[in-house]
C-alpha positions as CSV (number, residue, x, y, z in Angstrom):
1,X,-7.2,3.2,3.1
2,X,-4.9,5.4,0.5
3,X,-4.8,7.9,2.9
4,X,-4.0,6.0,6.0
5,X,-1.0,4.2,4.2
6,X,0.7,7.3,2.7
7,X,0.1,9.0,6.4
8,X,2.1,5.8,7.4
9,X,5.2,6.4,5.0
10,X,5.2,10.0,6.0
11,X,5.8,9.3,9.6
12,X,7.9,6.3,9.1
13,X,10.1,8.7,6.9
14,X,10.1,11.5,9.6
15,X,11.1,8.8,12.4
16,X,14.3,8.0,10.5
17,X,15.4,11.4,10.4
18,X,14.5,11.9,13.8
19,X,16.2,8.4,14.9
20,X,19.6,9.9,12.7
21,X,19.4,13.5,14.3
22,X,19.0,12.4,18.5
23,X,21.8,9.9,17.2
24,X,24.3,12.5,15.6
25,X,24.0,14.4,18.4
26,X,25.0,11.8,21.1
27,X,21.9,9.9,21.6
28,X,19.6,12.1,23.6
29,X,18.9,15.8,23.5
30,X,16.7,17.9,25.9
31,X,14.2,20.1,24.6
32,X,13.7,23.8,26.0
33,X,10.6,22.6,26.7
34,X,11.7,20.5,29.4
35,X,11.0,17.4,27.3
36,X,13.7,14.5,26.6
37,X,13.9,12.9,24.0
38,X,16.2,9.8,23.3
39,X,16.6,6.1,21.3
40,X,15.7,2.9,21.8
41,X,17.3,0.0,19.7
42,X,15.9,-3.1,19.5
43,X,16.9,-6.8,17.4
44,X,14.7,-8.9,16.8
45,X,13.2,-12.0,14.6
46,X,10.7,-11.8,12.0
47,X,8.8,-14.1,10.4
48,X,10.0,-14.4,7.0
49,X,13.1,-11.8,6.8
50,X,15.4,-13.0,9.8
51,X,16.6,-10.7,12.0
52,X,16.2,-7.2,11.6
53,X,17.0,-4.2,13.8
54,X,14.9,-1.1,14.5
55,X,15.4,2.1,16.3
56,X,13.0,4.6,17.7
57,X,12.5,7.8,19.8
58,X,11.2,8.0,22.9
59,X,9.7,11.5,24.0
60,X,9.0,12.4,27.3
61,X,8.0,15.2,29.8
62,X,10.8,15.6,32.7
63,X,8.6,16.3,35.4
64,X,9.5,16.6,38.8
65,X,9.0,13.6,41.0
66,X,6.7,14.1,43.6
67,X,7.2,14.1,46.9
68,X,7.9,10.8,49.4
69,X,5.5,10.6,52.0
């Protein structure tokens, strides 16, 4: 259980300094890999804490759309 929580603060910990670098440079960058990557912001109530506000990356492939039949 150790493990799986400090795996947890590591990647929560490399999300905000994701979140921080897409958003210093404008909000979404595309990788030379043809991925995208870009933020989401969200608000929203919690149980105990009132509102709170969270941010997160969203990664994906830019693939080309097939075609229309």
């Amino acid at each position: 259980m150790r493990e799986i929580e400090l795996l947890v603060e590591i990647y929560l910990a490399a999300e905000r300094e994701l979140v921080a670098a897409v958003e210093a440079a404008g909000g979404a960058v595309s990788l030379p890999d043809c991925r995208a990557v870009s933020l989401g912001r969200a608000e929203f109530d919690t149980l105990f804490g009132g509102r709170r506000k969270r941010a997160w990356v969203t990664i994906r492939k830019n693939a080309p759309m097939p075609p229309r039949r």
